[in-house]
C-alpha positions in Angstrom: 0.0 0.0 0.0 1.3 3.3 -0.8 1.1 6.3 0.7 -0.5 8.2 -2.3 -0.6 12.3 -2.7 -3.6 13.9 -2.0 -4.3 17.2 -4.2 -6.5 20.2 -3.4 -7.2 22.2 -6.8 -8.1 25.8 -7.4 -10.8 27.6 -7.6 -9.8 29.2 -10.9 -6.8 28.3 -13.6 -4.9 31.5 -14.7 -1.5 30.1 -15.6 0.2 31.3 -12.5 3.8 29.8 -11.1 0.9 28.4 -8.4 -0.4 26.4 -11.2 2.1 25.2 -12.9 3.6 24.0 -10.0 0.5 21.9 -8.4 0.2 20.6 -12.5 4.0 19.2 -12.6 3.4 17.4 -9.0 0.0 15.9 -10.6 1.7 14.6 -13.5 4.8 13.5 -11.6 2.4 11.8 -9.4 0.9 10.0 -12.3 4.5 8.8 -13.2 5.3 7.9 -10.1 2.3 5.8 -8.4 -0.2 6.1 -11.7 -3.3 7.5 -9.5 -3.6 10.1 -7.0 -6.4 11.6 -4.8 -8.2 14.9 -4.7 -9.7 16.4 -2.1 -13.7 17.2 -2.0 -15.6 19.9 -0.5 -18.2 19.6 1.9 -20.5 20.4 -0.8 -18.8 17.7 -3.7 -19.0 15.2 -0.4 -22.4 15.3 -0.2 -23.0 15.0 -4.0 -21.2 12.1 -4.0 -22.7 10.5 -1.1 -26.1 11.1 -2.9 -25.2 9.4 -5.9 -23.7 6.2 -3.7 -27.0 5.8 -1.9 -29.0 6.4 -4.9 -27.3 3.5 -6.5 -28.0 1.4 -3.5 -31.3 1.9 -4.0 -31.1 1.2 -7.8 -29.1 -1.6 -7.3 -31.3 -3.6 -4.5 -34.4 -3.5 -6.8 -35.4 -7.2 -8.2 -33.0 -8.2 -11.5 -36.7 -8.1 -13.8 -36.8 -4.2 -13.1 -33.1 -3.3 -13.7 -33.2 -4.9 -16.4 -35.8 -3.6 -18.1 -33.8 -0.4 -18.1 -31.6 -0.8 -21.5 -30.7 1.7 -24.5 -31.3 0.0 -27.8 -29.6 3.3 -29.1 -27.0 4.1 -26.5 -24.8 2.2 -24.4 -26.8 3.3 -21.3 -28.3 1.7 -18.9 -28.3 -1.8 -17.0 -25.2 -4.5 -17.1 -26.0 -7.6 -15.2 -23.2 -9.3 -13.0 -21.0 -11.5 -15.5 -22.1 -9.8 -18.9 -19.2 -8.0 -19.3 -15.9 -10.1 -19.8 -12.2 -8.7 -19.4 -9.7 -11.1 -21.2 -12.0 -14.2 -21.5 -13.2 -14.2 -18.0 -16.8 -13.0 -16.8 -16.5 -10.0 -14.7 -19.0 -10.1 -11.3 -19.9 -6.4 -11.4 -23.1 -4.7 -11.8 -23.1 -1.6 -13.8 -25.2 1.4 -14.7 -23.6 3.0 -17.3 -24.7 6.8 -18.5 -23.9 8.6 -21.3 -24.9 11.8 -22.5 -28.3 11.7 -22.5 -29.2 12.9 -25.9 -32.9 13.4 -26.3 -34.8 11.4 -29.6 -35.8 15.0 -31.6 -32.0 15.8 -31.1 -30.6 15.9 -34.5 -27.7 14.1 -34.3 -30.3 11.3 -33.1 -32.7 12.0 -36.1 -29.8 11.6 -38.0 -28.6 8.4 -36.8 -25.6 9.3 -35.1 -23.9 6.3 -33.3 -24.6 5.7 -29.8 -26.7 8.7 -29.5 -29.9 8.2 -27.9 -31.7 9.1 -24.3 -30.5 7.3 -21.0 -32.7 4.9 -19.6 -33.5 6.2 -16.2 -35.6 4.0 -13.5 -37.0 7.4 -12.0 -36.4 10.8 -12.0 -34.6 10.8 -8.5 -31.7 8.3 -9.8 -32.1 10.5 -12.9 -31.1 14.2 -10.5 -28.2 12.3 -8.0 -26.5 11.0 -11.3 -26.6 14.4 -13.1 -25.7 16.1 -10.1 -22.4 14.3 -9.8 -21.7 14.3 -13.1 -21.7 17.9 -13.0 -19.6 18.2 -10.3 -17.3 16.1 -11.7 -17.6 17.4 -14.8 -16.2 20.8 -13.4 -13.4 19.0 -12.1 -12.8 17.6 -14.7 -12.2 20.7 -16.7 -9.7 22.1 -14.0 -7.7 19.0 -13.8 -6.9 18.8 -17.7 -6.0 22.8 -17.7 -3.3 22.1 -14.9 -2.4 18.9 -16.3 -1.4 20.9 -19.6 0.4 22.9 -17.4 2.0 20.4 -15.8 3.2 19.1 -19.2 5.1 21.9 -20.3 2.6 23.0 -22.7 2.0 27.4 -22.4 -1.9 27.0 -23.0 -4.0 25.8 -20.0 -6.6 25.2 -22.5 -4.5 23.0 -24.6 -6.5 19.6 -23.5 -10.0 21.5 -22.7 -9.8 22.5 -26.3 -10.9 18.6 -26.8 -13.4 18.4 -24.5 -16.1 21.2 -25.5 -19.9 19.6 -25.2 -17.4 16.3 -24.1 -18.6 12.9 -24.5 -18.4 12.6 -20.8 -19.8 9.4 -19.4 -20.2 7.2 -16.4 -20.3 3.6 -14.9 -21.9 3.1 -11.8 -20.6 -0.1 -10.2 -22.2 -2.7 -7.1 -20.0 -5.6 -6.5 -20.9 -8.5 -4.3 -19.6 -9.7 -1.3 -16.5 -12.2 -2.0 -17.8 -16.5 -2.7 -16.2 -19.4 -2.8 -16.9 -19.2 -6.4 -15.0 -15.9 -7.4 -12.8 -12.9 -5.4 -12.8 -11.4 -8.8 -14.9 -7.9 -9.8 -13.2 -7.0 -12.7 -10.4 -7.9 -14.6 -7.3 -5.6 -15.1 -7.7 -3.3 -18.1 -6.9 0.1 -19.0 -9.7 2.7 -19.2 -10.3 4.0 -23.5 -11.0 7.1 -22.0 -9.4 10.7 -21.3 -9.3 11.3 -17.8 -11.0 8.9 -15.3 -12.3 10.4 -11.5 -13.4 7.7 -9.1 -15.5 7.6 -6.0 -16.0 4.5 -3.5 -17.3 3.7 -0.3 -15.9 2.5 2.6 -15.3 -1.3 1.2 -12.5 -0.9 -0.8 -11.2 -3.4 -3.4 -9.6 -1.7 -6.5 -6.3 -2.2 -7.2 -3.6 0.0 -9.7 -0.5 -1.1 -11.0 1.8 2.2 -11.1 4.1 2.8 -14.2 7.3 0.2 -14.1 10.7 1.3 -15.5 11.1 -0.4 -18.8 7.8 -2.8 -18.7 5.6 -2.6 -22.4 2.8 -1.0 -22.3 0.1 -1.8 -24.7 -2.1 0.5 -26.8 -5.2 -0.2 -26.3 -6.7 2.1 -28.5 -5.8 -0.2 -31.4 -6.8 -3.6 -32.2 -4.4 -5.7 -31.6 -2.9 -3.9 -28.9 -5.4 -4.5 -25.8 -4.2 -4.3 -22.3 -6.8 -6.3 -20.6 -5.1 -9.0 -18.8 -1.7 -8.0 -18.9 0.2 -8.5 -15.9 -2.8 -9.5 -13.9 -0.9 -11.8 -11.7 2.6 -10.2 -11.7 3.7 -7.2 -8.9 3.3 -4.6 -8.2 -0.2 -3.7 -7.6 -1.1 -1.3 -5.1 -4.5 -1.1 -3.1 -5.9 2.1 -3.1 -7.7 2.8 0.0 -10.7 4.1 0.8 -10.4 7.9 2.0 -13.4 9.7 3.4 -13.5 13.4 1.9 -11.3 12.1 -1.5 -11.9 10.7 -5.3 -9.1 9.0 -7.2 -7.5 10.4 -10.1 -5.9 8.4 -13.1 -5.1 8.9 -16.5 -6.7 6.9 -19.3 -5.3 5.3 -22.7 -6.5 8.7 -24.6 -3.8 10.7 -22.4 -1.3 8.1 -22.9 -1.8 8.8 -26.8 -1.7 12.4 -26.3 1.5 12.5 -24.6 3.1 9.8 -26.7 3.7 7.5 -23.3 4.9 10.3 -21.2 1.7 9.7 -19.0 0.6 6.0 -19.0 -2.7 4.8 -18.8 -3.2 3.4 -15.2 -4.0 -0.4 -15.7 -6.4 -1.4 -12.6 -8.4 -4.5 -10.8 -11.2 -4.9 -8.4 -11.2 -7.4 -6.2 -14.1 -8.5 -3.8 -14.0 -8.1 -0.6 -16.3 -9.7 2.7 -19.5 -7.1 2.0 -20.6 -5.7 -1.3 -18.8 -2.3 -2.6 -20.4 0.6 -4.7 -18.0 3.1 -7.1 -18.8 5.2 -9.7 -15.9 5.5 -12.5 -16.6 9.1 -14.0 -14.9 9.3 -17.8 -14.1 13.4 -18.7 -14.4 12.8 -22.5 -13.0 14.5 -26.2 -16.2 15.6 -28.4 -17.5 13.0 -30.2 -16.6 14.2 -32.9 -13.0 15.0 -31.9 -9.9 13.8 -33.6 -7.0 12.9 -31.0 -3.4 13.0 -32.2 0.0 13.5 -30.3 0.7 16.9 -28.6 3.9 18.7 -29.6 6.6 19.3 -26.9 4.0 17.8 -24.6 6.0 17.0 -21.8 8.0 18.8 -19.4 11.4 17.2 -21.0 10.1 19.2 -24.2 10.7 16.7 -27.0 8.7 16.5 -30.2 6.2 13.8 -30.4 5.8 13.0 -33.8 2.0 12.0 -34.7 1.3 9.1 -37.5 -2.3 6.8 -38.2 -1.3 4.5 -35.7 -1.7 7.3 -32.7 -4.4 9.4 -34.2 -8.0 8.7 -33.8 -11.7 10.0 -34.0 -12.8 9.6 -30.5 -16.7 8.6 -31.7 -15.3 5.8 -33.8 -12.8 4.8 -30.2 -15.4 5.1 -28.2 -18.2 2.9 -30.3 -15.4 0.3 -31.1 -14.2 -0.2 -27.7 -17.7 -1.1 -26.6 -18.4 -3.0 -29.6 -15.7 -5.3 -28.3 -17.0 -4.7 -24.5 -20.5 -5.4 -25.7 -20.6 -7.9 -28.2 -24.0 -9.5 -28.1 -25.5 -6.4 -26.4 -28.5 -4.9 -28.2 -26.5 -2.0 -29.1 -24.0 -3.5 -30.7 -26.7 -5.7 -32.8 -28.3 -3.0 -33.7 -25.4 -1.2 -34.5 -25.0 -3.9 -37.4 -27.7 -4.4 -38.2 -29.2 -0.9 -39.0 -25.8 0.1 -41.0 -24.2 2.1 -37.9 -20.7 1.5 -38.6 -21.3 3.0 -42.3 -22.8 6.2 -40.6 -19.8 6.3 -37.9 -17.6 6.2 -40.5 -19.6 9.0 -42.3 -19.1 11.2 -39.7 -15.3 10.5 -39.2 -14.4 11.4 -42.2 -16.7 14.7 -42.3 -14.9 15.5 -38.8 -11.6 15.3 -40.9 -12.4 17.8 -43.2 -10.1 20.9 -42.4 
C-alpha cells in the first residue's frame, strides 16, 4: 500500500507559477504511483454521497426491473453481473452505465448518429443524483486537464479542454458482491479507452492500480491488436488504493497516454471483492464526439517533439463505439449497431470531422 498524494485544486486556472507547480506534482504523481487523490468539499462530499445511496437503492431493486432499463440506441443503462468479460473471464460487477443523455428529436439522433440516444433512467430521482455528480465532476474535470497541460510543459492551459467542449463525458456506476467461494474477482485488469478517469468509493475498498514500471511494455489499447486487458494481472506490483473519506481518485486513461506519446501511461487497474458488497462510480471526462486525437507537440516537461502518424491518431466517436463494440458484443446496441448500417454512418461522420 502506498502512501499516495492527495491534491487540493483551485478555484480558478490562470497560468500562474501556483499552477504550474501543483500541474508538474499531478503529472509527476501519475509517473510515479499512476493514480492520485483529490480532495472534495463539503458540498462535492455530499454530492457524492447522494449518488452512492442512490445506486444502492437502484441496485437492490429485483434483476426483472433493472433490467428492463436498456438503450437500444445508446450504451446506457443496466449491465448484469457477469455480462461484461475482461480477457475471457466474466467480470462479477453490476453496472449502470450513463452517457450523454441525448434526447430522440435531437438531431444528431434524427440523424442516426452512433450511440446517441436518451439514458434509460428508473426514475427521475436516480435521474437528479447521477446528473448532479456528473456535473460536479464534470467541473473538475475541466480544471484537472487545464493544470495537467500545465504540468506538461505546454504554455496553454486550454491546450487539453480545447478537446473536451460539449465532451462525450460518461459514467459507470458499479455494485460488487460480497467475495464467494466461487470468485474474489470484480473485474479484470484493463486500462480505461477514456481521457481522464475520476473515481469515488465507499468505505469497502477493493480496486487495485499497477503504477508505471521502468522499462515494462505498455500496450495500446486504443488499437486492435494492442489490448491491455489482462496483462500483468498476476505479476507485482499492484497497489491497493484505499478508501479515504472526503477524496476521489485520479488516473489517466489510454487517450492521455496517446496524447502524450507514453509520457503519461494509462493506469491499468483490478477490483477485487471483498467480505460485503462495494459501490464506485468510475466518471470518464471525454473528447467531443466528434473529436480527432493526435500526439501533442513538446508535450512533456522534457520538451521533446512527439511526432503524430495513423497509428496514434484517432476520432474519438469511432474509439469510443469500437471499444464497446468489443465490450459489448451480443449487447442490443451493438446488434443493432449492425444491423441498421451504424458503422457505415460512424464512419460518415469520421471522415466529415476530418475535413479541415
Amino acid at each position: 500500500m502506498a502512501d499516495l498524494p492527495v491534491f487540493q485544486l483551485p478555484e480558478f486556472v490562470t497560468g500562474s507559477p501556483a499552477d504550474r507547480a501543483l500541474g508538474l506534482a499531478m503529472v509527476d504523481a501519475w509517473r510515479t504511483y499512476g493514480i492520485f487523490y483529490l480532495a472534495t468539499d463539503p458540498a462535492g462530499r455530499q454530492i457524492t454521497d447522494w449518488a452512492i445511496e442512490s445506486s444502492k437503492k437502484f441496485f437492490a431493486r429485483p434483476l426483472e426491473d433493472k433490467a428492463r432499463h436498456v438503450s437500444t440506441t445508446s450504451y446506457s443503462g443496466y449491465i448484469a453481473s457477469g455480462e461484461e468479460v475482461t480477457a475471457g473471464e466474466a467480470d462479477y460487477s453490476e453496472i449502470f452505465t450513463v452517457c450523454k443523455d441525448v434526447s430522440r428529436n435531437d438531431i444528431r439522433s434524427v440523424d442516426g448518429w452512433p450511440c446517441h440516444g436518451p439514458v434509460p433512467w428508473p426514475d427521475d430521482a436516480y435521474k437528479q443524483s447521477m446528473e448532479a455528480f456528473m456535473t460536479e465532476l464534470g467541473s473538475l474535470g475541466e480544471t484537472l486537464l487545464s493544470l495537467t497541460a500545465l504540468g506538461l510543459g505546454l504554455e496553454d492551459p486550454a491546450a487539453l479542454t480545447k478537446l473536451t467542449d460539449d465532451g462525450w463525458h460518461h459514467m459507470r456506476v458499479l455494485r460488487f458482491p460480497a467475495e464467494s467461494r466461487a470468485s474474489s474477482r470484480g473485474i479484470g485488469a484493463h486500462t480505461d479507452y477514456g481521457l481522464l478517469v475520476i473515481a469515488a468509493q465507499d468505505d469497502v475498498g477493493g480496486l487495485w492500480i499497477r503504477p508505471p514500471v521502468a522499462g515494462e511494455h505498455r500496450n495500446r489499447n486504443w488499437l486492435e491488436n494492442e489490448s491491455s486487458a489482462g496483462m500483468y494481472e498476476n505479476e507485482q506490483p499492484w497497489t491497493f488504493v484505499d478508501p479515504v473519506p472526503g477524496t476521489l481518485t485520479v488516473f489517466p486513461g489510454d487517450i492521455l497516454q496517446l496524447l502524450t506519446g507514453g509520457y503519461l501511461l494509462s493506469t491499468p487497474h483490478k477490483v477485487r471483492l471483498a467480505d460485503r458488497e462495494r459501490y464506485a462510480m468510475a466518471y470518464f471526462h471525454e473528447p467531443n464526439f466528434q473529436a480527432w486525437v493526435e500526439p501533442l507537440p513538446h508535450a512533456h516537461s522534457a520538451g521533446a517533439a512527439v511526432v503524430p502518424d495513423d497509428e496514434n491518431r484517432l476520432h474519438y466517436g469511432t474509439h469510443f463505439t469500437h471499444m464497446f463494440m468489443r465490450c459489448y458484443p451480443e449487447r442490443i446496441t451493438t446488434l443493432r449497431l449492425h444491423e441498421q448500417g451504424g458503422l457505415l454512418r460512424l464512419a460518415q461522420l469520421r471522415e466529415a470531422a476530418d475535413q479541415p
